[in-house]
N, C-alpha and C positions, 0 to 999 in steps of 0.2 A: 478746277482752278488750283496753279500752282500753293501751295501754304509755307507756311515759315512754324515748322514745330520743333520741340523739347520732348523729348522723351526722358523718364527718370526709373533706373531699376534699382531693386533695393537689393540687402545681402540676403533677405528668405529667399531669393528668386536665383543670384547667380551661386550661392553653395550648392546647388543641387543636388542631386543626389545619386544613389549608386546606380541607374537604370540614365540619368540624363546629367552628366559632372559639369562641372563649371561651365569647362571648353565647347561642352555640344550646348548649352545655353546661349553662349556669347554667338558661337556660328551661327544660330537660327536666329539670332536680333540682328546680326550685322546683313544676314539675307534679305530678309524685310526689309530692314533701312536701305541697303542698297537697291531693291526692289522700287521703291518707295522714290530713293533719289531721282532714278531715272525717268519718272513719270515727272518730274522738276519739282516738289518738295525742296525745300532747305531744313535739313536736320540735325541737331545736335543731341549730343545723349550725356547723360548725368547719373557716377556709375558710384555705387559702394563698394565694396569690397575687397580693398586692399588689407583692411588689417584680416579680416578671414584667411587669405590666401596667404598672409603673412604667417598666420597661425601655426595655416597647415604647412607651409615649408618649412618650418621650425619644432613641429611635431607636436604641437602646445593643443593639448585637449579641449581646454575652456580659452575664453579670451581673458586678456587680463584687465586689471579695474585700475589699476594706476596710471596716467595720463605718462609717463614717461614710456613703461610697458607698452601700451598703445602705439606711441610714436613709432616707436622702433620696432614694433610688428610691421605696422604700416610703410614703416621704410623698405622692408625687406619684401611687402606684399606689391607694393605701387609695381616694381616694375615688370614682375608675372605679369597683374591684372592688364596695364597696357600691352607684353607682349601678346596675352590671346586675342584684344581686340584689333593690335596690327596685323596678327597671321590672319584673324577674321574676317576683314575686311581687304585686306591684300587681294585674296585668292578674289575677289566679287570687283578689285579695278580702283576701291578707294581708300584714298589715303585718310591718316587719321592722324589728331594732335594733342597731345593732353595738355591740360589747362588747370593750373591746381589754385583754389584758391580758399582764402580764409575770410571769416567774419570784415578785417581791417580793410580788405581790399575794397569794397565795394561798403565801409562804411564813410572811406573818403570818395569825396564828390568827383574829385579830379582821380584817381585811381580807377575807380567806376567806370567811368568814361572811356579810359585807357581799355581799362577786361573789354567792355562793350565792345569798344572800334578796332580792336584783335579780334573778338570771336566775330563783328561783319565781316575780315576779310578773310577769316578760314571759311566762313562759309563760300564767298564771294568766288572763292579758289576753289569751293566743292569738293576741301577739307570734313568731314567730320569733326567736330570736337569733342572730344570726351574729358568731360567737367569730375571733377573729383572735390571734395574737401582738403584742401591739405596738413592731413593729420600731421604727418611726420614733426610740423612745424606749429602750427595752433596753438596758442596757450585756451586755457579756461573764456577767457573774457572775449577773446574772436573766433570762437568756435561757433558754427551753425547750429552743431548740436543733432543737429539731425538733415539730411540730402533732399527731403523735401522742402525746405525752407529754401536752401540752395539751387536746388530747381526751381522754385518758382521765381526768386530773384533774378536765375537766368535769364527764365523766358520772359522777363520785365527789363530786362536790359538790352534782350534783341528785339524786343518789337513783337513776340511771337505771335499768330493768330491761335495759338492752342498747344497747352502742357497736357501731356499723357504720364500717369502714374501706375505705375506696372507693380502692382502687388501679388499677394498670397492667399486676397478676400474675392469674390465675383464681384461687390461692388457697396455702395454702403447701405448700412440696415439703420433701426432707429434706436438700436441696439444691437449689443452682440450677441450674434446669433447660435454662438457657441455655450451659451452660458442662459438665452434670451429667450424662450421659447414664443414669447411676442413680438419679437420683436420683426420687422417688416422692412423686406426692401425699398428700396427707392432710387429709382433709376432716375429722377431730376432734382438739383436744386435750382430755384428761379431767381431768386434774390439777395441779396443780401440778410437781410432779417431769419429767412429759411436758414440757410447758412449758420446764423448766428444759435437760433435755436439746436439746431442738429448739434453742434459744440458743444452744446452747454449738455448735451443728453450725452454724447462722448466724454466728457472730463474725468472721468474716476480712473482708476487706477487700474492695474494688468497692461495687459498688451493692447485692448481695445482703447485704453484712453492714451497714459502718458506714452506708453511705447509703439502706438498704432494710427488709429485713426484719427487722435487728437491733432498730430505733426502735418496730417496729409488736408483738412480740413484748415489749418493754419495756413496753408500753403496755397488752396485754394481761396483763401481770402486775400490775400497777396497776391496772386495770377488777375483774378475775376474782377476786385477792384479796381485795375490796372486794363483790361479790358483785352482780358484774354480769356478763351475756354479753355475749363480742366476736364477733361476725361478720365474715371479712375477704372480700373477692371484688373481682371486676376491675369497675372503675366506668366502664371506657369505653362497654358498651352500656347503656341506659339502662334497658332492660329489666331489668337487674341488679338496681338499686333497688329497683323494683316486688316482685321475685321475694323479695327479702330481706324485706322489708315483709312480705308475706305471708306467711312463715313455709317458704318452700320452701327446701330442700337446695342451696344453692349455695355454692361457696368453702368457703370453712375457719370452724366455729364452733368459739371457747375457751370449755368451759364453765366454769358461775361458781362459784366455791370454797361447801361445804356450810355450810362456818363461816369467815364473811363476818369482816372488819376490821370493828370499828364506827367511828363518823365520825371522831371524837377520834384513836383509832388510826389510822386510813386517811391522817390528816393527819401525822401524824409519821413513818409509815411512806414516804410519796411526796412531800407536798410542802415541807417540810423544806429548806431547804439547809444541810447540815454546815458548822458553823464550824471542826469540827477532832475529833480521834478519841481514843479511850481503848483502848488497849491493856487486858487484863482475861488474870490468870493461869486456871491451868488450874480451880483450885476456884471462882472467878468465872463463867467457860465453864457449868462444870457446874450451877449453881445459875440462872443464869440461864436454861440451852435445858432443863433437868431441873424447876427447882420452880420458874419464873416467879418470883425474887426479882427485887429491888433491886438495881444494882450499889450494894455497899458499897467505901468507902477502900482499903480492905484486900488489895483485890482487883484493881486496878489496876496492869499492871504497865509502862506507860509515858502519857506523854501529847503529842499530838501536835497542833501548829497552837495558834492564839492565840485566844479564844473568854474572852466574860465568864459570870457569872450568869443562867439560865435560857435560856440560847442551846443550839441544837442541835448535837448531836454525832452521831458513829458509835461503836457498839463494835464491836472487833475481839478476832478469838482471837487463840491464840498463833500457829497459822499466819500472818496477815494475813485472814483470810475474817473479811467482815463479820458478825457474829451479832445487830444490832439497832441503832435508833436511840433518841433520848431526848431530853428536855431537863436541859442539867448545870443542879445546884443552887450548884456551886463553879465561878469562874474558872480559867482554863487556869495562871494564877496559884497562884492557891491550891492547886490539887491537887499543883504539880511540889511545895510547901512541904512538902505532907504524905506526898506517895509514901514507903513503908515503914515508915509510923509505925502503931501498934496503935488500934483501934479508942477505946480511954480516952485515949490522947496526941491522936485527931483530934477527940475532942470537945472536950478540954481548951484546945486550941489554936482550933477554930474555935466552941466556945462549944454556944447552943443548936440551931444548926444542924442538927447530929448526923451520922451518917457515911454516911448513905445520899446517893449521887454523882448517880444516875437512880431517881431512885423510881420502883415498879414501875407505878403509874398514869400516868408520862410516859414509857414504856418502852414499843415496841414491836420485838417480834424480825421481823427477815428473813430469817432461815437458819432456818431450820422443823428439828424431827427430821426424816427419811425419815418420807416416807409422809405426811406430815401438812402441813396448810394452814400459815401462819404464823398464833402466839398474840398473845393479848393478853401 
């Protein structure tokens, strides 16, 4: 049966090395994929490596750490990087498109929309897209920060039945197995909660947490909520691809949540960036992760960061744990004006508005009961 996939390579995969360089990297994924097309797949690929190649045209040893340095590596590497996968894919019959985008694009609703129904009709054309970050231009605050995040928002934005994440690992352990000598494969995760745990065993520091498989399990949580499989495995042999493609047992698959995000949610759930938070008392907590309400005025028991009208927020319990996001109907303003006022003084005062802060159709939770997917 035909599928609609993502594929995401990273820079361990496409700098390659002196025995396999960039360019014989890029030809054996564009083989596959072409391979892959003509069986009627839809596939787009989500590629790093611009500021590397950027580097190396420039002759720059180390990469640089300054966000301007960056840019302008990445100016000078973007358009290498697309010319091998155009000669790549050329020679194999298919055309290819690059698509560069930042944090901003797809943190507004209508922008979103826009990437999404361009990248249906490159596929629809049997385009290729080749999804980038766009460094050259990104400030701090709309950066992904990292290509898995990016890929997964992709394949949430097409619909995809399944993200493949092509690393440098066979697949994920329960630690790392470099350092781990207990530590233990795992070729499935089933749920969410799984998921959630595995994370929290990933978080430390090195390359296995902040720089590795922290970003790539992030990513699978944004995919699988959304009600997409993520497949991860090691992308250095090329035969890996192929084996994924086909439906064989390799690496690690996250399967996809039974009760998916739908889009609207999926959008406020991931691509969002919080303007600033709302603290929420205990009977707020409860009414929220218990009957899917509203947060109302009422229930508020601090507010944090500076945020206008219909801008996103976080809710937080009274611990500090996130329990959902939303869009506020009230300024960061107006809410400190009305903290501890009763439900008839916040109408009185803010008129027909009324007192509901996140209405529960711009409302979605990311702290799930146990046991259970996140709701609408």
């Amino acid at each position: 049966m035909a599928m609609r996939r993502v594929i995401k390579v990273g820079t361990s995969l496409l700098r390659g090395d002196a025995e396999r360089p960039t360019a014989a990297v890029i030809a054996d994924l564009a083989a596959t994929m072409a391979r892959q097309q003509r069986l009627g797949d839809s596939l787009a690929l989500v590629t790093s490596g611009a500021v590397g190649l950027g580097c190396e045209a420039l002759g720059h040893e180390r990469r640089p750490t300054e966000v301007v340095a960056l840019q302008a590596a990445a100016a000078v590497g973007q358009g290498r990087l697309m010319a091998l996968y155009q000669d790549a894919f050329a020679v194999r019959g298919l055309p290819v498109a690059q698509v560069l985008l930042t944090r901003g694009d797809l943190a507004s609703r209508r922008r979103y929309r826009n990437a999404a129904r361009t990248l249906e009709q490159l596929l629809a054309w049997g385009v290729v897209p080749v999804v980038n970050e766009n460094d050259t231009l990104a400030t701090d605050e709309l950066r992904f920060g990292d290509n898995d995040t990016l890929s997964a928002l992709v394949a949430v934005a097409l619909g995809a039945d399944e993200l493949i994440l092509l690393t440098d690992i066979d697949r994920l352990y329960s630690g790392d197995p470099r350092t781990d000598a207990d530590a233990r494969p795992i070729a499935e995760v089933r749920d969410l909660d799984e998921l959630e745990r595995l994370s929290l065993g990933a978080g430390g520091g090195g390359r296995w947490g902040t720089g590795g498989m922290t970003t790539k399990m992030a990513a699978a949580r944004i995919a699988t909520t959304s009600g997409i499989r993520v497949r991860l495995a090691d992308g250095r042999d090329p035969a890996v691809l192929a084996a994924l493609l086909a439906g064989e047992a390799v690496g690690t698959v996250f399967h996809a949540s039974p009760r998916p995000l739908p889009d609207r949610k999926g959008w406020l759930a991931h691509a969002l960036l919080p303007k600033g938070s709302l603290q929420v008392d205990a009977g707020a907590e409860k009414a929220l992760l218990e009957r899917g309400a509203s947060l109302l005025a009422v229930g508020i028991a601090a507010v944090e960061g500076t945020f206008g009208r219909r801008e996103p927020v976080r809710l937080l319990g009274g611990d500090g744990r996130e329990l959902g996001r939303g869009l506020s109907s009230f300024s960061s303003d107006e809410l400190r004006e009305i903290l501890g006022l009763s439900s008839e003084e916040v109408r009185r005062r803010l008129g027909t508005v009324g007192d509901a802060v996140v209405h529960r159709d711009e409302l979605v939770l990311t702290l799930p009961p146990a046991g259970e997917a996140p709701a609408g």
